[in-house]
C-alpha positions in Angstrom: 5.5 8.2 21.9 8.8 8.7 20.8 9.7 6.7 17.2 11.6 4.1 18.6 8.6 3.0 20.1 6.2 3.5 17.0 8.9 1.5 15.3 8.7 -1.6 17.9 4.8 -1.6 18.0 4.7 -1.4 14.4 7.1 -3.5 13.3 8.4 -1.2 11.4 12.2 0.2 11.0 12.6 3.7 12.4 14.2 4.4 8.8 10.7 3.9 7.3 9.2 6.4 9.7 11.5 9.6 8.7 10.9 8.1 4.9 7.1 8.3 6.0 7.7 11.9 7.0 9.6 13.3 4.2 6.9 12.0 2.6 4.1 13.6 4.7 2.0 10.7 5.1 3.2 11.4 8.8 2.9 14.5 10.6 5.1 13.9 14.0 5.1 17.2 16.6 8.5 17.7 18.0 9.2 18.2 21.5 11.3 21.0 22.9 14.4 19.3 22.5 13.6 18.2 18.8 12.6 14.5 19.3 9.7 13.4 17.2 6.3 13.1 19.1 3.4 10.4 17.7 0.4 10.4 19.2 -1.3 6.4 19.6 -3.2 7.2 16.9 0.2 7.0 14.9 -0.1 2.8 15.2 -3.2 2.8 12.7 -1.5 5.3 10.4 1.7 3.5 10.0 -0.4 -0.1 10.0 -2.8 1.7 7.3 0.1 3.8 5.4 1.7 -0.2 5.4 -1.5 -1.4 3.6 -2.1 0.8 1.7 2.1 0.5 0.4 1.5 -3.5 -0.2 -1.9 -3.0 -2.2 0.6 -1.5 -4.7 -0.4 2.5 -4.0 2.9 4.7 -4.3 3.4 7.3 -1.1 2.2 10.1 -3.6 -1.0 8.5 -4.5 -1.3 7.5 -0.7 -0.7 11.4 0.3 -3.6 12.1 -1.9 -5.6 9.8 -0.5 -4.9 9.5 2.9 -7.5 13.0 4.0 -10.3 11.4 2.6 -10.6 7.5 4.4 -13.0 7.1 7.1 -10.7 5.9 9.5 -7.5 3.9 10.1 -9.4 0.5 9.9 -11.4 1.2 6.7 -9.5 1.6 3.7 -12.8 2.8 1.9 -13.1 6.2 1.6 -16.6 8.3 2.1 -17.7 8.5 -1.4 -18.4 12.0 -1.3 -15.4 13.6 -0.4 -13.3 12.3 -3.0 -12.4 15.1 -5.2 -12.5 13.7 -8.8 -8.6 14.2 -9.6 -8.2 11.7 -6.5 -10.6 9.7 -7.9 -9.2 9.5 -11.5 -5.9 8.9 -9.2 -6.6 5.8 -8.0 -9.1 4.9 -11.2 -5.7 4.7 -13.1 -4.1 2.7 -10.5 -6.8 0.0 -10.7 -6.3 0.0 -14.9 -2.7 -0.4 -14.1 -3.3 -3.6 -11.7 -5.9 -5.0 -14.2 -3.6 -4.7 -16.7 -0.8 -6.4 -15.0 -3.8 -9.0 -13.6 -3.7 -9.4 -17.8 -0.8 -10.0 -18.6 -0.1 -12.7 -15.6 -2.9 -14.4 -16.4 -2.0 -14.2 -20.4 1.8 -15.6 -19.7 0.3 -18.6 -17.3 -2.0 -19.7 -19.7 1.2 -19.8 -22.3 3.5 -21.2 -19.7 0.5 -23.8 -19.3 0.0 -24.4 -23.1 4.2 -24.9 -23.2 4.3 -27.4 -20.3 2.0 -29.4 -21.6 3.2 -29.4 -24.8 6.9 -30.7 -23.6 5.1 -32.4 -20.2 2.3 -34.6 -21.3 -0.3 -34.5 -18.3 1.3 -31.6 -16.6 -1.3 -29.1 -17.7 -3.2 -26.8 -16.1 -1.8 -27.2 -12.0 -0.2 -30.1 -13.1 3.4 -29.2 -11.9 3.1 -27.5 -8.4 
């Protein structure tokens, strides 16, 4: 299929796709008059590369980890053929995301401690 169509079955904008590319988390042949051919198994890529994006992964760590998942609907890859720099990869991305899971919940519980403070009974889900 051609990457307008990828694009309309995906949902997503043909400018993505080349970004997708330049990044090689696609691999597109091209046809004799240079178009870009995707094979259907391109859909589950692009849905997977999408997932993958929005659970907060960059398109390098993605790259990296994108040879070793099981399949396009299983984001867990087989434990045994994770190198360990891909490993310690994605080990630092879940510090990161705890940390950030920290610091959210640090700032609510003082944005909680304030409202109350100034709110009388508008603690804790008081205000939503």
């Amino acid at each position: 299929m051609r990457i307008g169509e990828l694009s309309r079955r995906t949902g997503v904008p043909t400018r993505l796709l080349r970004y997708y590319e330049d990044q090689r988390l696609l691999r597109p042949d091209r046809t004799g008059n240079g178009y870009r051919s995707y094979p259907e198994s391109a859909v589950a890529d692009v849905q997977q590369i999408r997932g993958l994006l929005d659970s907060g992964l960059t398109t390098e760590m993605i790259r990296a980890l994108l040879p070793y998942l099981c399949g396009p609907g299983d984001l867990v890859p087989d434990p045994g053929s994770v190198p360990p720099e891909t490993a310690a990869l994605l080990q630092g991305h879940i510090d990161r995301i705890q940390s950030r899971i920290d610091c959210l919940a640090r700032n609510r519980d003082r944005l909680s401690a304030y409202l109350a403070a100034v709110r009388p009974g508008a603690g804790a889900g008081g205000g939503r």
